[in-house]
Phi, psi and omega in degrees: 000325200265320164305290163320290189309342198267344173275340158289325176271012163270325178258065198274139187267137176302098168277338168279345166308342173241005166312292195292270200349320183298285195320338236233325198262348141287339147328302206278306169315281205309327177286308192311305198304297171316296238288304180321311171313287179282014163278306197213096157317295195307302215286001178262321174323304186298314177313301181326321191265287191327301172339272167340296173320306205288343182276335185278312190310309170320322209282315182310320171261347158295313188290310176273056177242310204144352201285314197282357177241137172233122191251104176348118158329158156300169189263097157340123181266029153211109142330154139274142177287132148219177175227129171289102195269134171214104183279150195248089188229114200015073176233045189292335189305315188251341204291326201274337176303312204294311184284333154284315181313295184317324169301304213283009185280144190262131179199138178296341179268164172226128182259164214222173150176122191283113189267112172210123196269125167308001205107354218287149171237043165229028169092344163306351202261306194306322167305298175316320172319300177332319218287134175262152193043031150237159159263136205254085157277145188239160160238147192272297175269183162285108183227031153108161194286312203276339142302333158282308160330311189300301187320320183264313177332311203316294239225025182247141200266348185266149165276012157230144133272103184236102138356073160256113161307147215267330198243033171218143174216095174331138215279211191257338176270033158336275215284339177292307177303314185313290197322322189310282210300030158243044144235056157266309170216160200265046153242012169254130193243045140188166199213140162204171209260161147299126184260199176168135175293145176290098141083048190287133185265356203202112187004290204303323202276340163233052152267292181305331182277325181285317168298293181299328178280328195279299188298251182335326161232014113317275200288309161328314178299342255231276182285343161309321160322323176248030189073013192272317190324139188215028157208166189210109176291135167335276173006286220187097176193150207242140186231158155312113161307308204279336182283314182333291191295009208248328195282326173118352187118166183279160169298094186287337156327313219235122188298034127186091195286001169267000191267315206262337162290269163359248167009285152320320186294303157024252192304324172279342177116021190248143147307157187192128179234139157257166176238115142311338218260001184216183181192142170271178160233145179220160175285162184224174179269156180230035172188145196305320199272013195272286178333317197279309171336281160348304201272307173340274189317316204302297193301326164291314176322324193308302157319282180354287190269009179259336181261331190282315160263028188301336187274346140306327185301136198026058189240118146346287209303323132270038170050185192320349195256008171252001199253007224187285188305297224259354174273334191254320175313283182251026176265334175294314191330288177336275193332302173302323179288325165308283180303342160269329158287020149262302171328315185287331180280319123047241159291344174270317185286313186289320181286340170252355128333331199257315184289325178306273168356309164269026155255020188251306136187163185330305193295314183289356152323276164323335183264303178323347192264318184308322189280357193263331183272003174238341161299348182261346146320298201305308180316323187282298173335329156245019149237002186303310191300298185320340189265336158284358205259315197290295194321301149309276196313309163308301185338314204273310195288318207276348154280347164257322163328303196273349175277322184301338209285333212074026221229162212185116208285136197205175197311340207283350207260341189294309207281328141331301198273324172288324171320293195292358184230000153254002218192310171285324200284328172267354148285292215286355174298302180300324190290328205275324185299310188296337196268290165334321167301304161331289206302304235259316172295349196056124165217134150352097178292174176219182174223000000 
């Protein structure tokens, strides 16, 4: 095993050696894909949906299958030490909450936690100094999240880690439930958590709250049943120490080192178990263009790690989760970035449908706006059933969602869940159009 990981981190993959190669085979999808579209809308639509149906149905029969049940880790006859790692970057707003949830956390064993400040300039370090019952590492510059992770694993003394975002805070049986699942099996090198937002003050942040109980728990719960998961969410997830280091680390390269540690753990045969049985709260952005960032880095990372690890994909070799997870996970990403630029051409082709006319004169304006609102009767009329049939599965995913949540569904809840299943999905759409839009210009990554 050590032989193998050790020809991986000597043979590290080139991702622009497989950048154009990519670009050049997504080019070639997204044009068959335009083409098929404008031969037959409905019949790629229809293809769409059906898809779509056969992807829900999976998820549907992994969850009565068994998916919907989690059974406590064994009880460990020795805890492990661990250390609670929080890399630190200007976060005086959150850090010090983030470091009492964490002290209040109860565990039998004994754990430490290690603060390692990013550079910051905003006066939080000095604070920190201060600070009683953490150890405190600093760095004089910024050298990245996934660096500051690296700096404290160097230098953290437990045989668990667990990875806490500066702006998140773990409940108090956090660490104790999380530890239990690595004696499930001696191939689990990492645990991650239910995440949920913290205290959302605002539409968008509870939208974002409903989108984190569906993603972090419905579905997480969901491919975890199969080995599936193929990120160890930032927030909040507990690692092995000794595999970390055997993998060589998180990737400081690469803008979302937790989907590519994942990923890796993968690819090598190591496990990532989730725990339900507890939950963190973490912060969310709370203005669209905070959001648009966020989601950028997330969809480009996305790409990243889609080019680094194109050879799990639809590989045997790695069972459902390479015939099945990372092709239907982040291969939707793609897709989606496809149908919103069809949506746009789209809109644009139906507004100068619309407008050409009333230069001709008014009325024929007006007759052209009546046939256009009734092709789109009809249109609505042969996809209603398939949208209703997707529609009871969501329904059906967003009540065992809101059951993981512990949360009991209530009016405040209706204008959120109409966003989020009408109105979000085409920003993310658009953030997934922009994130291609990159990759295919080289636009600079950022963090």
């Amino acid at each position: 095993m050590e032989k193998n990981e050790g020809r991986h981190k000597r043979s590290t993959i080139s991702i622009p050696q497989r950048r154009e190669l990519a670009i050049v085979g997504m080019v070639v999808v997204a044009l068959c894909v335009f083409i098929f579209l404008f031969i037959s809308y409905k019949l790629i639509f229809l293809a769409y949906s059906v898809l779509s149906i056969f992807i829900f149905s999976f998820y549907l029969i992994l969850w009565t299958e068994g998916a919907n049940t989690e059974k406590p880790g064994p009880t460990p006859k020795k805890w492990p030490h661990v250390t609670i790692i929080i890399p630190s970057f200007n976060a005086k707003s959150t850090i010090f909450d983030c470091i009492r949830s964490c002290q209040r956390m109860k565990y039998p064993g004994k754990f430490d936690i290690l603060v390692v400040d990013d550079g910051s300039t905003d006066g939080s370090a000095s604070l920190l100094e201060r600070l009683p019952g953490i150890t405190l590492l600093k760095s004089k510059v910024q050298r990245g999240k996934a660096h500051a992770l690296n700096f404290g694993i160097m230098h953290a003394k437990g045989e668990i880690v667990a990875c806490v975002d500066s702006d998140t805070y773990p409940s108090e049986d956090a660490l104790e439930k999380a530890v239990k699942h690595f004696y499930e099996d001696e191939r689990v090198a990492s645990v991650v958590v239910f995440i949920s937002v913290n205290k959302p003050k605002n539409l968008l942040q509870r939208i974002q709250e409903i989108e984190y109980w569906i993603s972090f728990g419905f579905f997480f719960k969901t491919i975890a049943s199969i080995d599936g998961l193929y990120v160890t969410p930032g927030p909040t997830t507990f690692y092995r120490k000794d595999i970390l280091q055997k993998l060589g680390g998180f990737d400081e390269q690469n803008l979302t080192e937790d989907m590519e540690i994942a990923l890796r753990m993968q690819k090598f045969g190591y496990k990532i178990r989730a725990c339900h049985e507890t939950m963190v709260l973490t912060e969310v952005p709370d203005t669209l263009p905070k959001l648009f960032r966020q989601r950028l880095r997330w969809y480009r990372g996305g790409v990243m790690n889609i080019l680094k690890y194109i050879d799990l994909f639809f590989n045997p070799k790695y069972g459902d989760f390479g015939l099945f997870i990372l092709p239907t996970a982040l291969g939707s990403g793609f897709f989606a970035a496809l149908f919103m630029a069809w949506t746009f051409m789209s809109w644009g082709k139906g507004l100068l449908s619309w407008i050409l006319p009333f230069g001709q004169n008014f009325s024929a304006g007006l007759g052209a706006t009546a046939a256009g609102l009734g092709s789109g009767i009809i249109m609505f009329q042969s996809a209603w059933i398939l949208g209703l049939f997707s529609l009871s599965l969501w329904g059906y995913f967003l009540i065992k969602s809101f059951e993981i949540s512990r949360t009991q569904p209530k009016w405040r809840h209706v204008l959120p869940l109409f966003c989020l299943l009408w109105v979000y999905p085409f920003f993310i759409g658009f953030v997934f159009l922009v994130s291609y839009i990159y990759e295919l210009f080289g636009v600079k990554y950022s963090w």
